[in-house]
N, C-alpha and C positions, 0 to 999 in steps of 0.2 A: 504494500500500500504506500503510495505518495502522500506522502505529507505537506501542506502548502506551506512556505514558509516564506513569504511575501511580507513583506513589512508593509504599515499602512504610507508608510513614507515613500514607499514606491510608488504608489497607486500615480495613473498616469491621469491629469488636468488636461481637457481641450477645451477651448475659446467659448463653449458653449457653458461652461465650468465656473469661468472664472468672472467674478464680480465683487464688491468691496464688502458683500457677507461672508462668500467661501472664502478672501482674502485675510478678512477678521481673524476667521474661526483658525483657518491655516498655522498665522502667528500667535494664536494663543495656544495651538497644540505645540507647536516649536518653542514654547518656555520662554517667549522674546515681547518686549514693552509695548504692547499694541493697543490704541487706542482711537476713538470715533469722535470726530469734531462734530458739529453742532449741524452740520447739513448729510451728516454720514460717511463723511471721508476717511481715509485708512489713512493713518500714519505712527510710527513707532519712534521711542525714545531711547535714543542707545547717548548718549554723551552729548545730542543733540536730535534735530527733530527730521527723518525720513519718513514724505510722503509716497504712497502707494496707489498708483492710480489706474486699473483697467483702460486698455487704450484699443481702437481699433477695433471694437465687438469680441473682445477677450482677445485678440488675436497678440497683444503684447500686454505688457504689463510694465508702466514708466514708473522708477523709484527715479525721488526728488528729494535734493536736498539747497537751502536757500540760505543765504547769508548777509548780513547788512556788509555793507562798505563801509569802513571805518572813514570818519570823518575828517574831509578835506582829500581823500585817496585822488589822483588825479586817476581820469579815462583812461590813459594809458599806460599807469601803472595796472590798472582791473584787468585791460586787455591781454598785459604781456604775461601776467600771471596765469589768465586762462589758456592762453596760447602753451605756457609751460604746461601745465598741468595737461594740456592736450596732450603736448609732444612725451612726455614722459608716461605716464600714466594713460594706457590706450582706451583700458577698459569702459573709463568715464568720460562725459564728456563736459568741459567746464563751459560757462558764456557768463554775458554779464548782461543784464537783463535789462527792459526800459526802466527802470527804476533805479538804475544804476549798481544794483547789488548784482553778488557773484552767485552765483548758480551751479551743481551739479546734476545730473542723472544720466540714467540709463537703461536701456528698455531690455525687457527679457521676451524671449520672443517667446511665444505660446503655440501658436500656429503648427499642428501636426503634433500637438501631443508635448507634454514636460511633466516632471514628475516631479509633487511633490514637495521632496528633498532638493529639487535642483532649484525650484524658485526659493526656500530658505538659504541654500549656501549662498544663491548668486547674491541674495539682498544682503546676508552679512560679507560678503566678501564685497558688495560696493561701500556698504559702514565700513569696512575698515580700508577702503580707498579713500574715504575722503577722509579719515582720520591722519591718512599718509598726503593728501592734497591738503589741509589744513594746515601742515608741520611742515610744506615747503612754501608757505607764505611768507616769505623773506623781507619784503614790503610792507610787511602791514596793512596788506588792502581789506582786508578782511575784520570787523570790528571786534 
């Protein structure tokens, strides 16, 4: 006799799956700071504040992370740094927003099936990307 030995972390997610309840529920089984703003949006607290946002009819999933410009940062001190954080760091992608703050995210693709375990590692492995693009703020653009 076969015995299943699947973990529920395997279980595979498609586009038709994924929404900011199964998102919720997801990171509160993964033991991680998840919590619902006042219109129902996903976003977790790890040493700072990553949003979770269904994109494309499930078919990705954009983690975002946003940050003030510390005061008086010139434009293209914001620019060069995102430019950095581009060039080193591929996984993320940085910009600076019309608001003049700096910005992270990065989209996990869904489309054709993921499981799981692979949208927890990728979202903690973008938290600790930008914990590694925070600590190359050399400038001080960043507040």
């Amino acid at each position: 006799m076969t015995e299943n030995t699947a973990h529920p972390a395997d279980e595979m997610i498609y586009p038709n799956d994924v929404n900011t309840e199964s998102l919720y529920a997801l990171f509160i089984s993964a033991y991680m700071n998840v919590y619902r703003d006042d219109v129902g949006d996903v976003y977790l607290k790890d040493g700072y504040t990553v949003w979770v946002f269904p994109q494309k009819a499930g078919a990705q999933i954009r983690l975002m992370a946003q940050f003030r410009a510390a005061e008086g940062s010139e434009r293209l001190a914001k620019l060069e740094y995102a430019n950095l954080i581009n060039d080193q760091l591929k996984l993320v992608r940085a910009y600076v927003d019309s608001d003049e703050d700096v910005g992270f995210d990065y989209f996990i693709p869904v489309e054709g099936g993921i499981t799981k375990r692979n949208i927890v590692l990728s979202t903690r492995t973008f938290i600790d990307f930008i914990r590694t693009a925070l600590g190359r703020d050399e400038q001080n653009v960043i507040a």
